[in-house]
C-alpha positions, 0 to 999 in steps of 0.5 A: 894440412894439419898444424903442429899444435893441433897433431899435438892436441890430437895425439893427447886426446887420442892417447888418452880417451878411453879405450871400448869397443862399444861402437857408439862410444868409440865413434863419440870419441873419434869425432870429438877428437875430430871436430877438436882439431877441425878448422871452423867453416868459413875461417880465413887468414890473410896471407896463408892461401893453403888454409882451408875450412873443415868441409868434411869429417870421417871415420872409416870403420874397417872392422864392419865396413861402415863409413860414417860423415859429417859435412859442415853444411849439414845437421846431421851426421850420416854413415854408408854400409859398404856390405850393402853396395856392390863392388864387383866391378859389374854395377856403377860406382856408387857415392853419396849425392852431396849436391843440391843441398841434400841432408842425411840422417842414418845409414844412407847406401839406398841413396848412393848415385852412380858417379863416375870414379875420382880421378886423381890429378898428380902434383 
């Protein structure tokens, strides 16, 4: 859940970083704006239960099928080319292995484990 100030302060920036197509350039900006209106890890306030720290940061680059992460718990950031993974419904589904600690660096698809497929629980 976002705060109002923080939609407003994301709209600003997002209306008025320069427009590339340099991929780098454009992936800076995005998680600038991002990381601007995250909630610093570990951060609480008493009385408001649907707060939450920012464990996770993405950018889903459709053009060239790229997903690019950050996790808060973690040095580095790290992307996953989705044309190197099979999704014909043949192979496991594949995810990046976040337990244990693990820290990435770079297109990481070679490290995808087999997980079973999210399941969405409903309200």
């Amino acid at each position: 859940m976002i705060s109002f100030d923080c939609f407003v302060r994301a709209s600003f920036f997002l209306s008025s970083i320069a427009k590339t197509y340099n991929m780098r350039g454009a992936l800076a900006s995005v998680f600038s704006l991002i990381r601007d209106v995250s909630v610093p890890y570990g951060f609480e306030i008493e009385g408001y239960p649907i707060l939450s720290t920012t464990r996770l940061r993405m950018v889903a680059d459709q053009k060239n099928l790229v997903y690019h992460f950050e996790v808060a718990l973690r040095p580095n950031a790290f992307w996953v080319d989705l044309k190197k993974i099979d999704f014909s419904g043949k192979a496991a589904i594949p995810k990046p292995d976040l337990s244990n600690q693990q820290t990435y660096s770079g297109e990481t698809s070679g490290y995808c484990k087999e997980s079973a497929p999210f399941r969405f629980i409903g309200f």
